[in-house]
N, C-alpha and C positions, 0 to 999 in steps of 0.2 A: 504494500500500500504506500504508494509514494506522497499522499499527504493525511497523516493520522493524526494530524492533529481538529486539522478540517471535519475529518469524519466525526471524529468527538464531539464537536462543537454542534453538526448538523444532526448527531444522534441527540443530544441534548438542546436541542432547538426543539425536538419530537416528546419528548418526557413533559411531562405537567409538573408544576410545583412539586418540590418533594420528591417526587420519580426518581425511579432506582434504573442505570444503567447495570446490565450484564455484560463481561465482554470476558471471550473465553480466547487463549491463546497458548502458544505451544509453550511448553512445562522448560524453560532455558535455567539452566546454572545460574543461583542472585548472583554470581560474579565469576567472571570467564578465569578458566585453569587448564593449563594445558598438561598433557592431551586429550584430558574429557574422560567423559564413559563413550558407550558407543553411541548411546542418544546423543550428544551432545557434538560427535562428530558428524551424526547425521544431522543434526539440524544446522549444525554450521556449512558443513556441503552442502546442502540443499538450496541457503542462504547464499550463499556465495555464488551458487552458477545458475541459479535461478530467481528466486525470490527478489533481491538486490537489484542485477541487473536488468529485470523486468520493471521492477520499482524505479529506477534511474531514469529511464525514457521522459519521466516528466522535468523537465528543466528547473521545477520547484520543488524537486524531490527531498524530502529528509534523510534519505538514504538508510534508514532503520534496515534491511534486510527481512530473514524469518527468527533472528534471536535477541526478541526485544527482554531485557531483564525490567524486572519490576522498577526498578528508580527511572528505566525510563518512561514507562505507561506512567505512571507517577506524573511526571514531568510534563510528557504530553497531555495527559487530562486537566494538570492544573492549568496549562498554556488554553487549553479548550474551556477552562468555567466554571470544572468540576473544583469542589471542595470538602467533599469527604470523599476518600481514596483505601479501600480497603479488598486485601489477598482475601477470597471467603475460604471457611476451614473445610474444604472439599480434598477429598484423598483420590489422585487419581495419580499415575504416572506420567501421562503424556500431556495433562492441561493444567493450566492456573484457570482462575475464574478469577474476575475484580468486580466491585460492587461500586461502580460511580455513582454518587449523589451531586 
């Protein structure tokens, strides 16, 4: 997604007072280590020769890739309007979920 933060802001353009964004994305390391597990080398490969470069084509791109870590949804939600920003306590391998208000 080459502008995420756009999107946040046009999802929460849609929410009513109060309204609870969902937003579910792939499960990345809070902080990049090399050389990973094997998830984390698949999602950096996959990032890298796909996700990214297809994301770049926009000339306003953020260039985020497919391993966005938490401080950055953080970051782009607050740049989007959001002001409570919370990981929900969901146990899954492969997803995070965040709860934008």
């Amino acid at each position: 997604m080459s502008n995420p933060v756009g999107a946040l802001r046009a999802m929460r353009s849609l929410a009513k007072d109060g309204g609870t964004i969902l937003i579910a994305d792939g499960k990345a390391a809070e902080e990049f280590a090399a050389p990973g597990d094997e998830s984390a080398r698949f999602m950096h490969g996959v990032s890298s020769l796909h996700c990214l470069p297809v994301g770049m084509v926009d000339p306003e791109s953020a260039g985020t890739g497919a391993v966005m870590r938490p401080d950055r949804l953080r970051q782009y939600a607050r740049d989007a309007g959001f002001t409570d920003i919370e990981i929900m306590p969901v146990e899954n391998e492969s997803w995070r979920f965040y709860r934008l208000v």
